[in-house]
N, C-alpha and C positions, 0 to 999 in steps of 0.2 A: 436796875433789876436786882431784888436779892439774890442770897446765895441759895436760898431754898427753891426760888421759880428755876434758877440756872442747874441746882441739883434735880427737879423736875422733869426740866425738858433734855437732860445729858439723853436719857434711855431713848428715848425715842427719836432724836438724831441719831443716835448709833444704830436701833433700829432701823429705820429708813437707811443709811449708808449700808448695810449687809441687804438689804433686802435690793436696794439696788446696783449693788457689786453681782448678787444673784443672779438678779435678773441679766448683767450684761456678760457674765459667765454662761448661764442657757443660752443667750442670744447666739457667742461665737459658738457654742458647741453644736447648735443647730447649725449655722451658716458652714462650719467645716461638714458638718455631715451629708449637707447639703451638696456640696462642692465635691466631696467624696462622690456622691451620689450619680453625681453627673459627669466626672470622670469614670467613672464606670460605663454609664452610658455611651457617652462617645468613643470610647474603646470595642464598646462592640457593637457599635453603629460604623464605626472603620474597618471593622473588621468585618463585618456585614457587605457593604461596599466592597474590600478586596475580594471578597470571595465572590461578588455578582461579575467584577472585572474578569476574574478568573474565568468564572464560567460564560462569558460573554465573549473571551479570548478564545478559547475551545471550541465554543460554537462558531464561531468564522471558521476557525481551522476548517473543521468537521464541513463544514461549508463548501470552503471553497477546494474541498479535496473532491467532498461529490459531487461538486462540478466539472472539477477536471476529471475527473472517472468517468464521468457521463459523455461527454466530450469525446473521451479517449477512445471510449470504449461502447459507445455508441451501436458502431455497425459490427461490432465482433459477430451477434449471432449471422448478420446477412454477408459478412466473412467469411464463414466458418463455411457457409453452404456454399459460396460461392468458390470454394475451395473444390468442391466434389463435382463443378461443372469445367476447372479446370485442371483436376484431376483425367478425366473423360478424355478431353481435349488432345492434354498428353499422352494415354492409353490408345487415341486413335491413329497417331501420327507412329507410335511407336509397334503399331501393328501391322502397318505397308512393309510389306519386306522389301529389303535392300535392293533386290534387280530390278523389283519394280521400281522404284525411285531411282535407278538409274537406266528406263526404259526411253526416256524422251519422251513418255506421254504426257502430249502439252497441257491435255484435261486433267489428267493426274496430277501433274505440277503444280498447276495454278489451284489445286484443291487443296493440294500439299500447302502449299503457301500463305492459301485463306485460312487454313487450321491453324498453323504457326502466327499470322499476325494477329487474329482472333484471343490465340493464348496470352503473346507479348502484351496486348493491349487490355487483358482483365488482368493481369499480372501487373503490369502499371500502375493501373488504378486502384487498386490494390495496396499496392507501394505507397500511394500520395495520401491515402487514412491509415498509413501507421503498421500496413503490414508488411512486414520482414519474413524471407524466406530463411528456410534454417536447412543449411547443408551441409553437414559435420563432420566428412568421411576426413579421416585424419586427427580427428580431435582425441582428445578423451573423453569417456561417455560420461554425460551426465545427466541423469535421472530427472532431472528439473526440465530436461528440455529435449531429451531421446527415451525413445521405448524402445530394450531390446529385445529382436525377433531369436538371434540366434548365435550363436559361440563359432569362429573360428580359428582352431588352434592354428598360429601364425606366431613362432618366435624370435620374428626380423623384427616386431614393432614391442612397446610394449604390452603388457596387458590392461584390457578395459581400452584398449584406443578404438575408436570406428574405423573400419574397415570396409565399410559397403554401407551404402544408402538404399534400403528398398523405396520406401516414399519420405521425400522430404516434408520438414515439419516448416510450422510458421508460426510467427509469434505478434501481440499487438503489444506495443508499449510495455510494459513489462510481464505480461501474461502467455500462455503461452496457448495457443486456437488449437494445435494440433503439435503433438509430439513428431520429430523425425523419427520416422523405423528403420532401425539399424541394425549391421550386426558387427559385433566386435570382437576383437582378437581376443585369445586367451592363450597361455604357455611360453608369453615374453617375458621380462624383465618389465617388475613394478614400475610405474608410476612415483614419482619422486613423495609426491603428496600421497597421506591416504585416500583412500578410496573405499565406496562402498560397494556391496557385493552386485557386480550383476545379474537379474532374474526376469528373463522373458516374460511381459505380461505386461497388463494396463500401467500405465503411465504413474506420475506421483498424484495427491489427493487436488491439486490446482487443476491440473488437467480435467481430472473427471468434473469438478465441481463446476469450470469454465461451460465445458460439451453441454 
């Protein structure tokens, strides 16, 4: 081959070699941007996922709390009523005057006696769906779970302690059916802890909301 065909074809080999250095420079530049591309994706395709776990985690929760609520608290409302037939109950027993009940009247007795196992036994059952009687005298009052009727200055105990139960309260799992009505000392010596003030009247906002 002369030196003029070889001076010829030099340009266009070198052409072709840039033109396909070119090309395989595009080639990676797209496959990285590609790959960028799709690292992105997957990032928030995982993160798409964690956030479905998330909320697929809370929805059990959420779950199986209103289940157990349901569960729990179930017979609250036929509780709460069932509260005011044993209310009655105790109001009638507690309305025989003393001679009488100690007259030896055998019909009496045995009335007396049907009344008291009648109570014991919705009081039971009662008991075995979760209801707890609440009888506080001696405690310190607490708003969460006492309504106070009335103040008696008593400075043998401290103040805010119960001091007298007019009607005991009852509570379901952790809620409270009916507040105890109390009345509590005032003009002792605080309470170690604070305390909030006590004020005759409806119970806190669970109470009402529960009723």
């Amino acid at each position: 081959m002369s030196d003029q065909a070889k001076d010829e074809r030099a340009p266009d080999e070198a052409e072709t070699a840039g033109a396909a250095t070119e090309h395989t420079q595009g080639s990676a530049d797209g496959d990285y941007e590609a790959l960028v591309r799709l690292l992105k994706e997957n990032d928030e395709l995982k993160d798409r996922a964690l956030r479905a776990a998330a909320e697929m985690e809370n929805l059990r929760r959420r779950t199986a709390r209103d289940v157990h609520d349901a569960r729990a608290y179930a017979v609250a409302n036929f509780a709460r009523d069932m509260l005011s037939v044993s209310d009655n109950l105790r109001r009638a027993l507690d309305a025989i005057p003393a001679e009488s009940k100690a007259s030896g009247d055998a019909g009496l007795k045995s009335l007396i006696e049907g009344v008291e196992l009648t109570e014991r036994a919705m009081l039971s059952a009662l008991e075995r769906h979760g209801v707890k009687k609440l009888e506080p005298e001696g405690e310190k009052f607490d708003p969460n779970f006492h309504q106070a009727m009335f103040e008696v200055p008593n400075p043998e105990v401290p103040a805010n302690t119960v001091v007298q139960v007019v009607q005991p309260g009852y509570s379901i799992g952790e809620r409270v059916l009916r507040p105890a009505m109390v009345g509590v000392a005032k003009g002792g010596p605080k309470h170690v802890a604070s305390e909030a003030p006590v004020e005759p009247g409806p119970v806190n906002e669970q109470a009402e909301k529960d009723a």
